[in-house]
Z-matrix of the N, CA and C atoms (Angstrom, degrees):
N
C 1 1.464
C 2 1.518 1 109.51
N 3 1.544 2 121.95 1 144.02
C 4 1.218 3 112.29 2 -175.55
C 5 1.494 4 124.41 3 -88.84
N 6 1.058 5 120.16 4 140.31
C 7 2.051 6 93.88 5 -163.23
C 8 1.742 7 83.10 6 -122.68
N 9 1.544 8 125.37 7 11.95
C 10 1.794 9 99.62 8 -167.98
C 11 1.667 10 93.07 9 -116.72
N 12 1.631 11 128.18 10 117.19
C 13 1.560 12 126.83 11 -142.26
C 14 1.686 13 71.89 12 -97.83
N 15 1.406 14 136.38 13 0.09
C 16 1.751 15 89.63 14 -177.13
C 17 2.075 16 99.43 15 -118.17
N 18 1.527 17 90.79 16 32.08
C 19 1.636 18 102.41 17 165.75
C 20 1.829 19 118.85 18 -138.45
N 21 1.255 20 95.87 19 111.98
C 22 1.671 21 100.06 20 -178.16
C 23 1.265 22 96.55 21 -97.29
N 24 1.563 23 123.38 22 127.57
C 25 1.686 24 140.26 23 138.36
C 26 1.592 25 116.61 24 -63.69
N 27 1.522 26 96.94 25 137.11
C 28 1.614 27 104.89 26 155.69
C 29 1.536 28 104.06 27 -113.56
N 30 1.233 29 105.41 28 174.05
C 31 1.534 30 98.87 29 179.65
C 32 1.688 31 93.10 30 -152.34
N 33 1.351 32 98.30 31 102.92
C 34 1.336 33 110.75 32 -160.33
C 35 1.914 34 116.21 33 -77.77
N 36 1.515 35 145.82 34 73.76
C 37 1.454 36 158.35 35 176.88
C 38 1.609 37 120.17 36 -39.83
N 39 1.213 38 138.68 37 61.13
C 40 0.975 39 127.97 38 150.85
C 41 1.531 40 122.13 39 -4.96
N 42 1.334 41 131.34 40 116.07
C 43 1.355 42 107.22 41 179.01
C 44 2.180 43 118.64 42 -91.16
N 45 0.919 44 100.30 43 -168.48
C 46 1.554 45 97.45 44 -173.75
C 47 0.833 46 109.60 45 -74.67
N 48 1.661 47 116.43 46 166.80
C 49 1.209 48 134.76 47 -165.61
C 50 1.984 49 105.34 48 -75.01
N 51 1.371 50 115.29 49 122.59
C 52 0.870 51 125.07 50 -178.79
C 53 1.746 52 113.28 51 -74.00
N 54 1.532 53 110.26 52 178.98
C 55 1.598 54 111.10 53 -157.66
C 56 1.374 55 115.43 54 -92.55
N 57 1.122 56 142.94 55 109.89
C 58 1.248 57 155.52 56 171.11
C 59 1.297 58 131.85 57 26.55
N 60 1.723 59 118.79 58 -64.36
C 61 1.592 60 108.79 59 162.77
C 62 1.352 61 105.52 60 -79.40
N 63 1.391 62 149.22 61 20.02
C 64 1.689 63 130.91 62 133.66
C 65 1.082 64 117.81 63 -70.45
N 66 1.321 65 110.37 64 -29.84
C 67 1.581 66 106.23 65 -170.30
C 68 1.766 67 94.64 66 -78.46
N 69 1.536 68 138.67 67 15.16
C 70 1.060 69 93.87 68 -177.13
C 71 1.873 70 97.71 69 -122.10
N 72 1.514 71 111.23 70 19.64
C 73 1.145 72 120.06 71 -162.39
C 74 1.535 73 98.38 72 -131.72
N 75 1.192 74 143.26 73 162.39
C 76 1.264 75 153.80 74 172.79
C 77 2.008 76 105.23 75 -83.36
N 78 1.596 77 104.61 76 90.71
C 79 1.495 78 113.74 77 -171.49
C 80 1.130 79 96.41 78 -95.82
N 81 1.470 80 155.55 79 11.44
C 82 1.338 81 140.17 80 -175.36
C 83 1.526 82 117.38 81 15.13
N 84 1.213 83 95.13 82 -129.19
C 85 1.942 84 108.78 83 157.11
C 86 1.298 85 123.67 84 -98.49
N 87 1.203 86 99.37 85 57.05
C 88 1.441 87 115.26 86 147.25
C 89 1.163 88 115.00 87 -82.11
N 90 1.405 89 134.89 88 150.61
C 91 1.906 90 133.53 89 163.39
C 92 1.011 91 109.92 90 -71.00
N 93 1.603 92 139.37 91 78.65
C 94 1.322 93 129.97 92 156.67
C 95 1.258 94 124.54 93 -84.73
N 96 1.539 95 129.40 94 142.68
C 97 1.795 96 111.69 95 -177.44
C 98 1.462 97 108.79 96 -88.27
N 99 1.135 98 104.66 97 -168.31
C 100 1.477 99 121.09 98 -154.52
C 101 1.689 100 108.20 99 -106.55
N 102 1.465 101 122.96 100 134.25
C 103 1.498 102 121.78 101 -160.22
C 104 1.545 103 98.50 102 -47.88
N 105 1.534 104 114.39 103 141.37
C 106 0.809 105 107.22 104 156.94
C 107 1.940 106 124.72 105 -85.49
N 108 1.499 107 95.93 106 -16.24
C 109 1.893 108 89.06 107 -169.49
C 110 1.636 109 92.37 108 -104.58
N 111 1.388 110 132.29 109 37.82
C 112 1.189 111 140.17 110 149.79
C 113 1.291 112 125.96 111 -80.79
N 114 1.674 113 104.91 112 -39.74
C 115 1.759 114 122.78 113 170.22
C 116 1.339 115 116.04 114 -25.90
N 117 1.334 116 122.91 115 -61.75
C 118 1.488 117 114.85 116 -179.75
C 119 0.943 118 121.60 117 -49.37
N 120 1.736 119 108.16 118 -47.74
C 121 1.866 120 119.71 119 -162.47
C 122 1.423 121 108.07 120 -70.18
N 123 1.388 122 118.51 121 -16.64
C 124 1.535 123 119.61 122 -154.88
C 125 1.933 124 85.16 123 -101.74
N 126 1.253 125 114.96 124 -31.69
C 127 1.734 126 105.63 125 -152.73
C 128 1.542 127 98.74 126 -39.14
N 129 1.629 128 124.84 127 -61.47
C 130 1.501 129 110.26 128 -169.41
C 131 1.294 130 129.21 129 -41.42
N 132 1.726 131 116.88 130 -26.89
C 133 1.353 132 133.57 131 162.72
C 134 1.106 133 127.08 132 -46.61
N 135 1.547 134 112.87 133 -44.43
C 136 1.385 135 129.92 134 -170.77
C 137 1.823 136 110.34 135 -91.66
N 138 1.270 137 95.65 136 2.19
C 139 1.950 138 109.27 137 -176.44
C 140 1.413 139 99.02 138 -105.57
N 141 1.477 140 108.32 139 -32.38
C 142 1.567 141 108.87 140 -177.90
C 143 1.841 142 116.43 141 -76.22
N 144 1.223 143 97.89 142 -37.34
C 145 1.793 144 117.61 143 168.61
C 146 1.527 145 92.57 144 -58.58
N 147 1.332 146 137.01 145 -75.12
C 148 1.157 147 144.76 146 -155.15
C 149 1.391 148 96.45 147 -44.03
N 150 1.540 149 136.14 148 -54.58
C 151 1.217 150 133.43 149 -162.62
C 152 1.346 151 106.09 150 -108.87
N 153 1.765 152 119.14 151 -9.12
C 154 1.510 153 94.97 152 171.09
C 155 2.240 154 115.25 153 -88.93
N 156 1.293 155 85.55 154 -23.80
C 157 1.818 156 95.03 155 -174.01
C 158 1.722 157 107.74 156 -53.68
N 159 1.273 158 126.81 157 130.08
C 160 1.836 159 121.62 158 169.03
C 161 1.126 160 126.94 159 -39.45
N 162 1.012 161 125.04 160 -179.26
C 163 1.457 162 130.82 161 -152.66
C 164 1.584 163 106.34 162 -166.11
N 165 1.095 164 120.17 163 100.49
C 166 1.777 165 146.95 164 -26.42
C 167 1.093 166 112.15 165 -55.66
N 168 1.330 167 120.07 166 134.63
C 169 1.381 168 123.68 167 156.96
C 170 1.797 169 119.40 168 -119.65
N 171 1.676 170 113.97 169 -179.52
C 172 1.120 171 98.78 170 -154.11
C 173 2.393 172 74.13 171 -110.53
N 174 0.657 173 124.08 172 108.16
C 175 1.563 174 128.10 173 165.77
C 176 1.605 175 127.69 174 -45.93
N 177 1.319 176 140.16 175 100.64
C 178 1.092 177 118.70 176 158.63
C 179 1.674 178 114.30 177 -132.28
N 180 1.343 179 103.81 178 144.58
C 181 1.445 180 108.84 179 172.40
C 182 1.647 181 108.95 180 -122.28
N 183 1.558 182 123.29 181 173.02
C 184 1.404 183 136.91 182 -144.53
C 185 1.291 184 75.02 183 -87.15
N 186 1.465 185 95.13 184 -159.04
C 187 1.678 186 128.69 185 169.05
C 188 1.873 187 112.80 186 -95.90
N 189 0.607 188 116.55 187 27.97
C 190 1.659 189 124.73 188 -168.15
C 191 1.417 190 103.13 189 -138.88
N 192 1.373 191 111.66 190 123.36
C 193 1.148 192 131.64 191 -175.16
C 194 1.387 193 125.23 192 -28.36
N 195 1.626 194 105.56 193 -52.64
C 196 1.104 195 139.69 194 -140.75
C 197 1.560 196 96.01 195 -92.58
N 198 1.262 197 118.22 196 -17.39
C 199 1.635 198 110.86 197 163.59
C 200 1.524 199 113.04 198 -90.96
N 201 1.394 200 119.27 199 -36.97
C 202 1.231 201 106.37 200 173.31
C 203 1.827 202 136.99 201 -61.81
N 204 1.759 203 84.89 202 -26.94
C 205 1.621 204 105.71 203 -171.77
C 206 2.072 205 82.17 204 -75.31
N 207 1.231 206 137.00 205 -39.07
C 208 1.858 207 112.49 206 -176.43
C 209 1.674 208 99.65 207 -69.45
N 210 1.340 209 110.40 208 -51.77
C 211 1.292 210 88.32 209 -168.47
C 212 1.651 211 114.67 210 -63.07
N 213 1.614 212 139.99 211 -32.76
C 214 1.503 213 109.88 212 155.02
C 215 1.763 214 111.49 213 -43.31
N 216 1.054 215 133.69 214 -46.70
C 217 1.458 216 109.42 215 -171.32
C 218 1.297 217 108.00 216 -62.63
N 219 1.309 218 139.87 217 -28.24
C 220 1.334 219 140.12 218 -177.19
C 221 1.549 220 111.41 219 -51.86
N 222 1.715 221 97.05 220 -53.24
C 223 1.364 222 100.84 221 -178.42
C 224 1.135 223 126.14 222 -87.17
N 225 2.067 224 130.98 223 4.62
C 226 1.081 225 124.72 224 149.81
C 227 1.349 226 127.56 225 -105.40
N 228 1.976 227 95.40 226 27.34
C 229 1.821 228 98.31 227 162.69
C 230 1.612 229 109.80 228 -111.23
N 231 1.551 230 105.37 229 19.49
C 232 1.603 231 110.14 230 160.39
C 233 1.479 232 101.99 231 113.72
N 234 1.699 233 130.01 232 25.92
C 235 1.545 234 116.18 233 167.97
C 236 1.976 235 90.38 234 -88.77
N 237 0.895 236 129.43 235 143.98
C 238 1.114 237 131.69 236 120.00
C 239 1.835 238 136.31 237 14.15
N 240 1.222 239 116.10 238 50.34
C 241 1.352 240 101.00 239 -173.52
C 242 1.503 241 136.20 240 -32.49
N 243 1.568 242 119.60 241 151.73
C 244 1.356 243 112.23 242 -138.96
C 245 1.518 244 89.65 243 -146.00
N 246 1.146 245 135.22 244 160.84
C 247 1.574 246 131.72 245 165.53
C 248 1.560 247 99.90 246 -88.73
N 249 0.638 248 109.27 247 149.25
C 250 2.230 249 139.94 248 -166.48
C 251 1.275 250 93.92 249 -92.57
N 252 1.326 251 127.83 250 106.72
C 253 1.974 252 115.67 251 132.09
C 254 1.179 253 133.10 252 -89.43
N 255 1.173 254 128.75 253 147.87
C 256 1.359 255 133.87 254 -152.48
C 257 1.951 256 101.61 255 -113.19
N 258 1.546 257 106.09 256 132.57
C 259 1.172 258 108.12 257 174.66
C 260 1.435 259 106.81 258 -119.17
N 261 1.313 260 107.48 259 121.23
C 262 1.977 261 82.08 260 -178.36
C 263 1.577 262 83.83 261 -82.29
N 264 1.730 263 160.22 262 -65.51
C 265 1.134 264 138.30 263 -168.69
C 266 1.119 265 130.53 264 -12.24
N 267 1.171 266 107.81 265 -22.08
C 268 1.538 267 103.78 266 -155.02
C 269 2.058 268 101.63 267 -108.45
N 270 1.702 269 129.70 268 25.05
C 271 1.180 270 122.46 269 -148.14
C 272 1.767 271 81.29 270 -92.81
N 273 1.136 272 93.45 271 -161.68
C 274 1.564 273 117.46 272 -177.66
C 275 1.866 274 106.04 273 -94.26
N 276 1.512 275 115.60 274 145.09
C 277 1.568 276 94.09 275 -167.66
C 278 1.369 277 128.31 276 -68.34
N 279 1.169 278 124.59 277 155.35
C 280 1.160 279 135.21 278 -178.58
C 281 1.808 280 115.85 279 -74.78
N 282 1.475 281 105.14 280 94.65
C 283 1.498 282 98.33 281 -173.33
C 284 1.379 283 103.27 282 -96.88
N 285 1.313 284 137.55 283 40.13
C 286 1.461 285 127.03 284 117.33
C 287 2.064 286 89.22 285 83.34
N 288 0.846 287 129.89 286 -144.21
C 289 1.659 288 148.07 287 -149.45
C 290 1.922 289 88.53 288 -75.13
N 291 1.035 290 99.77 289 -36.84
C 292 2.168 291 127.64 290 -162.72
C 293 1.878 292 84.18 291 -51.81
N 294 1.371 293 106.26 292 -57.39
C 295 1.750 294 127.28 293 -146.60
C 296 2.111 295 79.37 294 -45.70
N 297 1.454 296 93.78 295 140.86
C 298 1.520 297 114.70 296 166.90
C 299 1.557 298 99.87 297 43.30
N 300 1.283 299 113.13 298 68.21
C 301 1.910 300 131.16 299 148.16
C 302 1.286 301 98.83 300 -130.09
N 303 1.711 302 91.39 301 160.31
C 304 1.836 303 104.57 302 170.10
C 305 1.332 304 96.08 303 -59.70
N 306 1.208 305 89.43 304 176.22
C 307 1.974 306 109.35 305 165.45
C 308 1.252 307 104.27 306 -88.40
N 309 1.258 308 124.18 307 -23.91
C 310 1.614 309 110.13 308 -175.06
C 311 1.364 310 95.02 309 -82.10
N 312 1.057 311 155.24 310 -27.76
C 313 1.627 312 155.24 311 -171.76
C 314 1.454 313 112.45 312 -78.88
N 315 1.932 314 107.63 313 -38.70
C 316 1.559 315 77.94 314 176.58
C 317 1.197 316 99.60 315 -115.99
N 318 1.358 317 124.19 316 56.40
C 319 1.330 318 134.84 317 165.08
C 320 2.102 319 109.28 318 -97.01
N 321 1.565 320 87.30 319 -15.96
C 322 1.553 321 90.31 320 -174.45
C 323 1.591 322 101.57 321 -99.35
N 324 1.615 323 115.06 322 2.70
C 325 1.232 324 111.55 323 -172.46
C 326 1.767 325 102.04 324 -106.32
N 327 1.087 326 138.83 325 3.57
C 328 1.224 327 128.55 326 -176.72
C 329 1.684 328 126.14 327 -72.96
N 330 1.264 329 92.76 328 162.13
C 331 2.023 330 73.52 329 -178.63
C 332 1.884 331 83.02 330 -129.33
N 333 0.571 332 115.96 331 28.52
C 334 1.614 333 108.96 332 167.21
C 335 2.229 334 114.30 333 -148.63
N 336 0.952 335 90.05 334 146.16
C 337 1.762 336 85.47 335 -165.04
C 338 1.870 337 91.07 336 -53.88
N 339 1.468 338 104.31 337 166.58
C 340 1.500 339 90.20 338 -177.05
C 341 1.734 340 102.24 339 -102.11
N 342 1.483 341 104.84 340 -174.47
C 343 1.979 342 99.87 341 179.35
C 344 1.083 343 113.69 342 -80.14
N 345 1.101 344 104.56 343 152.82
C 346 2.022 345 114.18 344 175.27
C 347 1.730 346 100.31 345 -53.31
N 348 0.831 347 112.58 346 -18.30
C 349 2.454 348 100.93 347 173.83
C 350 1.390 349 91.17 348 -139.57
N 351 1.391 350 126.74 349 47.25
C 352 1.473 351 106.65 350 155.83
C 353 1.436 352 111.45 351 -174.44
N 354 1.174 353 114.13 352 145.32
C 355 1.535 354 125.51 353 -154.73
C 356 1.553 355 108.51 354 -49.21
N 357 1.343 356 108.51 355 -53.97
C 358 1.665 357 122.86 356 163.75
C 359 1.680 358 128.56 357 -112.95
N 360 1.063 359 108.59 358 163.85
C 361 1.758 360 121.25 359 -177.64
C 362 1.458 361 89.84 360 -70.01
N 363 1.917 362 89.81 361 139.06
C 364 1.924 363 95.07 362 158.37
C 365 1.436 364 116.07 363 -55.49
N 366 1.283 365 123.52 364 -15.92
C 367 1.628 366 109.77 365 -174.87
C 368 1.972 367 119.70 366 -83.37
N 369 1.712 368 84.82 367 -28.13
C 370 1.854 369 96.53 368 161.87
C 371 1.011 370 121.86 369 -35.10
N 372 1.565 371 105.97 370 109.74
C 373 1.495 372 112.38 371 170.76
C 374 1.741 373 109.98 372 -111.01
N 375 1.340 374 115.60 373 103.66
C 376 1.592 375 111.57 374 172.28
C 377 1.515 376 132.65 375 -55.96
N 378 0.785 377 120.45 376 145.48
C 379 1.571 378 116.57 377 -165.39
C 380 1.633 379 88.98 378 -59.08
N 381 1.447 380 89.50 379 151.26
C 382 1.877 381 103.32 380 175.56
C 383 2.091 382 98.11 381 35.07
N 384 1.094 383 105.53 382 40.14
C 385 1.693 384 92.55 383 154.15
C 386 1.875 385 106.87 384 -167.04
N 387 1.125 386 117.51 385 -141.46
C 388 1.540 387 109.61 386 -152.48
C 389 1.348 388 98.42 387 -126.49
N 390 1.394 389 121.65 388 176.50
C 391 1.545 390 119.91 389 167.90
C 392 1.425 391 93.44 390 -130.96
N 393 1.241 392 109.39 391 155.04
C 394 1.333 393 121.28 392 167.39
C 395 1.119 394 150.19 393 -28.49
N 396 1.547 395 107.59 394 -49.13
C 397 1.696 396 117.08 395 148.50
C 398 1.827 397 117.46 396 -36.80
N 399 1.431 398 109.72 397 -41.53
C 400 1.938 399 128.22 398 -175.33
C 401 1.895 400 74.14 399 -62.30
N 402 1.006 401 115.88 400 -77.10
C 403 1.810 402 131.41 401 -158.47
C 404 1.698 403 78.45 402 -26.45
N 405 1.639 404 115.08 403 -81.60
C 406 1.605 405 101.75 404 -165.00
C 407 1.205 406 138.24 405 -54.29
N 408 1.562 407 113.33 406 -12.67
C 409 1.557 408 138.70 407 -177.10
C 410 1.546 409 93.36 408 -86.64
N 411 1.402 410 138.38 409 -8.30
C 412 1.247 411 108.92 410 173.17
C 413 1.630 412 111.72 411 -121.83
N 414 1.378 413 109.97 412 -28.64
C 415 1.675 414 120.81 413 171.79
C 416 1.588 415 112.42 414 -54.65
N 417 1.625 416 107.80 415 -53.99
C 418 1.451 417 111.64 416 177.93
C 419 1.815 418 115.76 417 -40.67
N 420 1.279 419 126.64 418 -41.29
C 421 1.676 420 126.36 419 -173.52
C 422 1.169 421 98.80 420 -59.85
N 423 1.834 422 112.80 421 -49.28
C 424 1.379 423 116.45 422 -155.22
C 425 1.689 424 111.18 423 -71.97
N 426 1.652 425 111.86 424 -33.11
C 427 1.636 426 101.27 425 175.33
C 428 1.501 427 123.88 426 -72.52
N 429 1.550 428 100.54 427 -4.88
C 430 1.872 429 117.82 428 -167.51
C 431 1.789 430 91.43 429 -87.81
N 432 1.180 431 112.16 430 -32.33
C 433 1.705 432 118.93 431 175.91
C 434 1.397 433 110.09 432 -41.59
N 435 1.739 434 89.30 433 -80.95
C 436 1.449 435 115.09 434 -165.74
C 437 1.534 436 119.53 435 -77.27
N 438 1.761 437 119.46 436 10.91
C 439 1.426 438 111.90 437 143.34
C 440 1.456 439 117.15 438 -107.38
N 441 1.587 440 106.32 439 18.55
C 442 1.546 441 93.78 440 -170.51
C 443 1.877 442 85.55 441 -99.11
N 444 1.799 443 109.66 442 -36.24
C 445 1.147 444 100.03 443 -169.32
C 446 1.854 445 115.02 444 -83.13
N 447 1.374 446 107.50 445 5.56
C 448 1.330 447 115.20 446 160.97
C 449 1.425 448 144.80 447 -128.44
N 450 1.768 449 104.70 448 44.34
C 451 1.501 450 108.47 449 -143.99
C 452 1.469 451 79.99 450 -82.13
N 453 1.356 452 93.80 451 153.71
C 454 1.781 453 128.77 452 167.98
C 455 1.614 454 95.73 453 92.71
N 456 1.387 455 120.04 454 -7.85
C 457 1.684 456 113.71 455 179.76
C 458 1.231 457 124.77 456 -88.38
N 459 1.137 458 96.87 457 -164.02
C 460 1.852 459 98.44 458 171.73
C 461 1.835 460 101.93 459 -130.71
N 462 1.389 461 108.71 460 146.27
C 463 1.198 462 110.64 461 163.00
C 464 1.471 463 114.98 462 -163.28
N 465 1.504 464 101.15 463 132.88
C 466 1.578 465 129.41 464 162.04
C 467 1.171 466 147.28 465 -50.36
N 468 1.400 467 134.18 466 68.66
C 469 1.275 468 141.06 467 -112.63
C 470 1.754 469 89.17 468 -108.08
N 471 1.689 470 140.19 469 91.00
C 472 1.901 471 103.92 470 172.55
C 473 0.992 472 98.78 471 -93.53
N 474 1.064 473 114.41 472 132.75
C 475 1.497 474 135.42 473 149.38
C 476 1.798 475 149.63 474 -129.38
N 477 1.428 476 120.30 475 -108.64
C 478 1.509 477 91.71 476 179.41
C 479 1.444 478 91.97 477 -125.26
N 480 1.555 479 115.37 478 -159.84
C 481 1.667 480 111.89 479 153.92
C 482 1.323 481 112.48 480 -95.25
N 483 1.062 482 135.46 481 -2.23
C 484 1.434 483 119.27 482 177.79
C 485 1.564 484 109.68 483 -85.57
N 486 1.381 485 107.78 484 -35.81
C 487 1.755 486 118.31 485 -166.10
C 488 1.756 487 89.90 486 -82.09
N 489 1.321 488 119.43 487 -24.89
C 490 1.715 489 100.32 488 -177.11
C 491 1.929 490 91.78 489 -85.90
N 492 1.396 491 122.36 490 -30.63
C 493 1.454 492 106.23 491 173.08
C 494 1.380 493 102.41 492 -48.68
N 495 0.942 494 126.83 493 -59.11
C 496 1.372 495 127.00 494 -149.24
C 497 1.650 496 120.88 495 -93.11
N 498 1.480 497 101.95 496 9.26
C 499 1.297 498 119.46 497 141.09
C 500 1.384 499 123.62 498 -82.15
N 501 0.934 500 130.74 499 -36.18
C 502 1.535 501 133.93 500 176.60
C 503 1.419 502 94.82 501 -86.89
N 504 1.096 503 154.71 502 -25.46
C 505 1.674 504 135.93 503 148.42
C 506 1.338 505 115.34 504 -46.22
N 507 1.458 506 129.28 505 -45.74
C 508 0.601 507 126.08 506 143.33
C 509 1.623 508 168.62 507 11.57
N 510 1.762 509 91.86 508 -87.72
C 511 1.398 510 108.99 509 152.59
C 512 1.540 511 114.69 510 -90.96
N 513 1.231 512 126.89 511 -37.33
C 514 1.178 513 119.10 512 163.45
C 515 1.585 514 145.67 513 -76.14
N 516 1.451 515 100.44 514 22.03
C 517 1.647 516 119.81 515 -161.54
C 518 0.894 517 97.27 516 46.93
N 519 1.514 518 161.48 517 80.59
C 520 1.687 519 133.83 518 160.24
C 521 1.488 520 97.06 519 -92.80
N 522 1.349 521 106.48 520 176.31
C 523 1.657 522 108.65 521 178.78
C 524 2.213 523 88.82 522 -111.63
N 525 1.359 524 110.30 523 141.87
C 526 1.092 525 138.34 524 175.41
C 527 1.813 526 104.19 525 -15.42
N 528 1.021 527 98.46 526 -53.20
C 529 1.904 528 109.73 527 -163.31
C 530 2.232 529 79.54 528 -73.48
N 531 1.226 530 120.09 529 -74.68
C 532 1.451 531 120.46 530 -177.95
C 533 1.586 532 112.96 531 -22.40
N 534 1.663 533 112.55 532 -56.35
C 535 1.469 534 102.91 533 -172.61
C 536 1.319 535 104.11 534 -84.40
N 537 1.254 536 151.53 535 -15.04
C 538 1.494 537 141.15 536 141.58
C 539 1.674 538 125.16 537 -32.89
N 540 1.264 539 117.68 538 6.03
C 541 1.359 540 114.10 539 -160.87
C 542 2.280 541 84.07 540 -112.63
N 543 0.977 542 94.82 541 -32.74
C 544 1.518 543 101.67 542 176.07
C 545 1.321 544 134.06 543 -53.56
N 546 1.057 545 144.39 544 110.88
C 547 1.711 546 155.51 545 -125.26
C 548 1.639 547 97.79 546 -103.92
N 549 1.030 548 164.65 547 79.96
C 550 1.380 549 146.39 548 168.91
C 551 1.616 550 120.77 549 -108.61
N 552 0.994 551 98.60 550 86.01
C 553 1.470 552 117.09 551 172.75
C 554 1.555 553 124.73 552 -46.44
N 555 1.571 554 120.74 553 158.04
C 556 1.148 555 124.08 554 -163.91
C 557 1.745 556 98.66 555 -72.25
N 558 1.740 557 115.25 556 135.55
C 559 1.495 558 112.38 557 -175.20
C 560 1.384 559 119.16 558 37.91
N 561 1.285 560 102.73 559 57.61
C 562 1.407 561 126.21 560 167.18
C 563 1.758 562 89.93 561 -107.82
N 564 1.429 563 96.74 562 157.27
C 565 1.894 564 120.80 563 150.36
C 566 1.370 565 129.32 564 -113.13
N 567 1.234 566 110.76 565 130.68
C 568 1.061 567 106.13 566 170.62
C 569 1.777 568 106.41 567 -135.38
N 570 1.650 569 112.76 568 140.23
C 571 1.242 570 101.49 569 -164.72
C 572 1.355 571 117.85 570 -133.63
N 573 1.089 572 135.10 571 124.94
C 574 1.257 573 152.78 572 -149.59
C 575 1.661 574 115.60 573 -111.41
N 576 1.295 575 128.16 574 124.19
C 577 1.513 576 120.44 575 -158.12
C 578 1.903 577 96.60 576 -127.22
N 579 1.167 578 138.47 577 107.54
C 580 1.683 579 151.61 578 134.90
C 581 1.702 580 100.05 579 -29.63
N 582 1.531 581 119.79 580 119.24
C 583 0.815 582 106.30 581 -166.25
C 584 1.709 583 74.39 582 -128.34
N 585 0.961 584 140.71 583 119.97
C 586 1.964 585 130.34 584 -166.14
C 587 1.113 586 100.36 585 25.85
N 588 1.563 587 119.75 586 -123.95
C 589 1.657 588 110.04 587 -175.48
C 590 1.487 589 118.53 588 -106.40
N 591 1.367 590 114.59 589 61.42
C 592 1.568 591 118.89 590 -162.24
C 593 1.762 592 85.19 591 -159.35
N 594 1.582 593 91.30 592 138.77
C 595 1.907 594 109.66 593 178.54
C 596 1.433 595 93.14 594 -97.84
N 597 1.060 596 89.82 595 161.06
C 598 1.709 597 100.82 596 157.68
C 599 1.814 598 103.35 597 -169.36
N 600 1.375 599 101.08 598 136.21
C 601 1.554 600 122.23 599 -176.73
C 602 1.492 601 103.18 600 -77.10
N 603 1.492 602 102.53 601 118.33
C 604 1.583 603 96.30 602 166.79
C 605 1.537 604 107.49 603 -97.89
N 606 1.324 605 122.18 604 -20.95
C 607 1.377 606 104.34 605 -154.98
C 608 1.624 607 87.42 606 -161.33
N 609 2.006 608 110.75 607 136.11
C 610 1.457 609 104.67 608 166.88
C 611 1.648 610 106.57 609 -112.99
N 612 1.422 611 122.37 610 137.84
C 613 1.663 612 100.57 611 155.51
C 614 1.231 613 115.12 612 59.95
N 615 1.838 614 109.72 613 36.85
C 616 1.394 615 106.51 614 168.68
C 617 1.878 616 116.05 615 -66.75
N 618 0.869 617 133.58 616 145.47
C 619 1.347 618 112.71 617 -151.63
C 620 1.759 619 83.94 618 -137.97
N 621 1.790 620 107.77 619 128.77
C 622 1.046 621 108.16 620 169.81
C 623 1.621 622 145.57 621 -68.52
N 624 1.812 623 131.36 622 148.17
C 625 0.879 624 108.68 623 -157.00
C 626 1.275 625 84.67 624 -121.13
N 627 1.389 626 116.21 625 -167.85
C 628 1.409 627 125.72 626 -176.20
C 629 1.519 628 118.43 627 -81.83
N 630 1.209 629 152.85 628 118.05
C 631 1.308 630 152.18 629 162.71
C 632 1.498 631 109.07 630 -85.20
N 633 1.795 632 84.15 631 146.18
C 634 1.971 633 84.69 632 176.38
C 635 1.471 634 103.65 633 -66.45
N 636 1.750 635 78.24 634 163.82
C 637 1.465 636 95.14 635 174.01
C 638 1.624 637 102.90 636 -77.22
N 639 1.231 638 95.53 637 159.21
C 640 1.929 639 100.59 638 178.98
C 641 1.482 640 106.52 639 -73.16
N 642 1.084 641 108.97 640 160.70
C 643 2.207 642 106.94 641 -178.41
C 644 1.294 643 80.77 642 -108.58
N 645 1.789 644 89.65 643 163.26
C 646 1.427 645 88.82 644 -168.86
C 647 1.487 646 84.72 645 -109.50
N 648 1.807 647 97.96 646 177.17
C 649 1.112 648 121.48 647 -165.25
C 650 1.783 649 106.16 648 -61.62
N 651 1.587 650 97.40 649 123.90
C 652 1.657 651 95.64 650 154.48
C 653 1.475 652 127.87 651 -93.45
N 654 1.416 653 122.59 652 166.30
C 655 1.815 654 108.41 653 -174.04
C 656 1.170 655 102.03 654 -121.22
């Protein structure tokens, strides 16, 4: 819980690993759902979120399924259910004509070499969609919102990996190609603290571990 009123936390949720033929095509923001034969492997993940995320927090997930469907698992591996706000700013980028191709296909479509960890350059702009740099030009307003409209709180941000890259560009000025170098894994945290009008990164890609199981009750 946060007790210091002139510092607001986000605590930024990767959501889960999505279902198999997306993962093998470039889905941006597209609505794809979430694996289903991942559920088991992930539950300890979703027990560790449950007890690592604050208590109260203020919840919001994108417009894409696939953040709202982790945070219900969050809240039936023991957080507290919470009412959902919806950001459409905050989705995964919009790759325009790119959205649902292999990678080997629009690997032959680029006009700029791509990044050393990512399919394309931050400066890639897909026909009819955005490049990455656009991704930080629109996430950045939305995290300046939601600590102005929650300073001294805490809030739970799920969303994608590109929109949490491009939050830490963000707060950290990086230039587009810089926050591409950043790893954020499926139901990972990463958490970001408004300190008046100055960010500061506490934490990247904390990545969940396994917690015991609870014993059960003796009489």
């Amino acid at each position: 819980m946060q007790t210091d009123p002139n510092v607001t936390r986000l605590f930024l949720v990767r959501h889960a690993l999505v279902e198999p033929g997306a993962r093998a095509t470039l889905y941006g923001c597209l609505d794809v759902p979430l694996c289903r034969l991942a559920l088991a492997a992930e539950a300890a993940s979703y027990r560790w979120l449950a007890a690592r995320l604050p208590r109260p927090a203020r919840w919001v997930c994108t417009t894409l399924s696939r953040t709202r469907a982790t945070a219900a698992a969050i809240f039936a591996a023991g957080y507290p259910e919470t009412p959902l706000a919806e950001e459409a700013d905050l989705v995964e980028q919009h790759l325009g004509e790119w959205q649902g191709l292999p990678h080997e296909v629009v690997a032959e479509r680029l006009l700029h070499p791509p990044h050393p960890f990512w399919p394309h350059a931050g400066e890639e702009r897909p026909p009819g969609g955005e490049s990455f740099g656009d991704v930080v030009g629109r996430v950045g307003p939305v995290l300046d919102r939601l600590a102005a409209e929650h300073a001294g709180g805490d809030v739970v941000v799920v969303a994608h990996g590109g929109s949490i890259r491009a939050s830490l560009a963000h707060a950290l000025g990086l230039t587009a190609h810089q926050a591409l170098t950043f790893s954020i894994l499926n139901l990972s945290v990463t958490r970001l603290e408004r300190h008046g009008r100055d960010w500061r990164v506490a934490a990247v890609n904390e990545e969940p571990f396994a917690l015991p199981a609870p014993h059960p009750a003796t009489a």
